[in-house]
C-alpha positions, 0 to 999 in steps of 0.5 A, spaced: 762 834 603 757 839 608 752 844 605 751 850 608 745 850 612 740 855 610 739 863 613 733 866 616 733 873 614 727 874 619 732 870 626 737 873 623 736 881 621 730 882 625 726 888 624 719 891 624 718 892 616 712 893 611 716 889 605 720 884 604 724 881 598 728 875 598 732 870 593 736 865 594 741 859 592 745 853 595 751 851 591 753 846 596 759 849 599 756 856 598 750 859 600 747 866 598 741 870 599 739 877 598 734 881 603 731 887 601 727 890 606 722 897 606 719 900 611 725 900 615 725 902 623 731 898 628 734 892 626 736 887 631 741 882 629 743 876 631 748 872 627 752 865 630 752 859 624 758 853 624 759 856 618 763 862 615 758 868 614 759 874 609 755 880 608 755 886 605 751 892 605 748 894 597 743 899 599 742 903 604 746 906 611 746 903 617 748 911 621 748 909 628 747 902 633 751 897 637 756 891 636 758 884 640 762 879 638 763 873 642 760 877 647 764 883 647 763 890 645 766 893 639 766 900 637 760 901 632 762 904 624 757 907 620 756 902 614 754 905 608 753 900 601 760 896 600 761 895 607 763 888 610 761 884 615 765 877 615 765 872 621 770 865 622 766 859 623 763 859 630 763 866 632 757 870 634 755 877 632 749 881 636 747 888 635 743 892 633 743 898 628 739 904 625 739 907 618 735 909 612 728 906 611 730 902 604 736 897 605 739 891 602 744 886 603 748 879 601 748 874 606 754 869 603 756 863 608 761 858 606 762 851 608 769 851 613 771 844 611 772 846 603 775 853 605 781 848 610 782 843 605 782 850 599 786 854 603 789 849 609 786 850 616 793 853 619 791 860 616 784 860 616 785 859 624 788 866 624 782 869 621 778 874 627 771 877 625 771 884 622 765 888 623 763 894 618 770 894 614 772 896 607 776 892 602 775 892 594 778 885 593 772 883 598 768 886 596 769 885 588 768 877 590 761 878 593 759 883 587 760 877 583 757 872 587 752 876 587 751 877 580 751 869 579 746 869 584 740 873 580 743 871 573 744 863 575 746 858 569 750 850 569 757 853 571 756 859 576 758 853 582 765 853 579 765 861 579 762 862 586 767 856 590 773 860 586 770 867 587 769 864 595 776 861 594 779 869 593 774 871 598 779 867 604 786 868 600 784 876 601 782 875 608 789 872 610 793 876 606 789 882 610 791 879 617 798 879 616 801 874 609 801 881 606 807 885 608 810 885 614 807 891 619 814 894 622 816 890 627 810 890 634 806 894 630 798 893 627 797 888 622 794 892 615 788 889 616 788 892 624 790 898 622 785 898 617 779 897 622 782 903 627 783 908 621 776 906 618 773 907 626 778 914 626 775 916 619 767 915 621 768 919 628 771 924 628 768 929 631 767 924 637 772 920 636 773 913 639 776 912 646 783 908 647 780 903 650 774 902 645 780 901 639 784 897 644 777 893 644 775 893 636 781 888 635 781 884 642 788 887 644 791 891 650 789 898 652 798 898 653 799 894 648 794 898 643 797 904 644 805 902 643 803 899 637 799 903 633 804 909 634 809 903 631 805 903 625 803 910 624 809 914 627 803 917 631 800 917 638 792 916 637 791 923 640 796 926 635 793 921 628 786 925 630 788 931 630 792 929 624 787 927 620 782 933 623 787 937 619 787 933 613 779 933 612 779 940 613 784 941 608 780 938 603 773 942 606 776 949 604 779 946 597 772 943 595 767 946 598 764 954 600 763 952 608 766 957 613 771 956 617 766 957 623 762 950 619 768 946 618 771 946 624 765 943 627 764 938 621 772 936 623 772 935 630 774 942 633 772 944 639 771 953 636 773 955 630 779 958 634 782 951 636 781 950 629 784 956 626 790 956 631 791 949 629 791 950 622 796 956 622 800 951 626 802 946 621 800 950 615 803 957 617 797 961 616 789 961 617 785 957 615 780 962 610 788 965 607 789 958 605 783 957 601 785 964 598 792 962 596 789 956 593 784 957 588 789 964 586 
């Protein structure tokens, strides 16, 4: 059986830091570590192993960077803690990201031939890279390897290989063994990755071609699907989702409307305000009034 080949925070995650705190442990089939760093400026990444990688942000926000998968530009979302990166087996991230200067992360790598002989190498082969998405299975796994990680003891290789095991069930669930998309449509998982895209940008949205890009389809064969799957073009889910935040601003927070149409994206207060009556029949500061009556 291969064990997984060690990880190097400093060629992996590069950056200019005043401190750095690691821990690590190799079970094998699957190996965790630890990095938190201070005194953080830019981090260049730079991610490529024979094995599968997960990592997800613990503390800190990474608000603005680029990404690169095998090469190619992907839209970039802001990651705050819980975020998930995850990379198949011989693929390649590059980028670079800036945030907070105190951040932490877990680095997971998992041994490709005991996931195939787990899962059976059919569905692991679907799998694609995902940079920055969220989900509370994942996420719970990694929790919990974590936890095995900073609390060791004689069995915590069986939880971490079962726990790397649900890892991967997850993952080809979200990539189409789950319920079917509508017929043409995106898969859950795809259309996860758009909507969280949508949600961090918008009020500067992504491009057609940039989502078209983040899941490696068509511009033509993009738009077609997404409409398939959401019942909405991608110009009328924007402005649809605008509206909803906007919806919850008024309700929960005393922003003006002049503040919260900028916060969600609107070119004036007065689009705003003529959207806003438009699909909710009256204006934006009535219907708070009427709300909270």
């Amino acid at each position: 059986m291969t064990e997984t080949r060690d990880f190097d925070p400093g060629e992996a995650r590069r950056s200019d830091h005043s401190s750095i705190v690691r821990q690590h442990l190799n079970w094998g089939v699957v190996r965790a570590d630890i990095v938190k760093r201070t005194g953080l400026a830019r981090q260049e990444t730079h991610v490529s192993a024979k094995q599968h990688s997960f990592l997800i942000n613990l503390q800190g926000e990474a608000r603005a960077g680029e990404d690169f998968v095998e090469g190619r530009r992907v839209a970039f979302t802001p990651r705050r803690p819980g975020s998930v990166v995850f990379l198949p087996a011989h693929s390649e991230w590059r980028g670079w990201d800036e945030g907070d200067e105190t951040g932490s992360y877990l680095f997971v790598s998992i041994d490709a031939a005991f996931i195939d002989r787990a899962i059976g190498a059919e569905h692991i082969a679907c799998l694609r890279p995902a940079i920055g998405f969220r989900d509370t299975v994942v996420e719970a796994c990694l929790q919990r390897i974590a936890a095995e990680l900073k609390n060791p003891d004689p069995i915590s290789v069986i939880m971490v290989e079962s726990q790397a095991i649900q890892l991967f069930i997850q993952m080809v669930r979200l990539n189409g063994l789950g319920p079917e998309p509508a017929k043409g449509g995106l898969s859950s998982f795809d259309l996860k990755r758009v909507v969280a895209i949508i949600e961090a940008r918008l009020g500067d949205p992504p491009s057609l071609d940039e989502m078209a890009a983040e899941i490696g389809v068509s511009r033509r064969h993009f738009f077609r699907a997404f409409k398939q799957s959401t019942g909405k073009s991608p110009r009328s889910f924007v402005a649809a989702r605008r509206l909803e935040r906007a919806v919850d601003r008024l309700r929960t927070t005393e922003l003006s409307a002049t503040d919260i149409a900028f916060e969600c994206g609107f070119a004036s207060s007065s689009h705003f305000t003529y959207a806003f009556k438009r699909a909710y029949g009256t204006g934006p500061l009535e219907f708070r009034r009427r709300w909270r009556s």
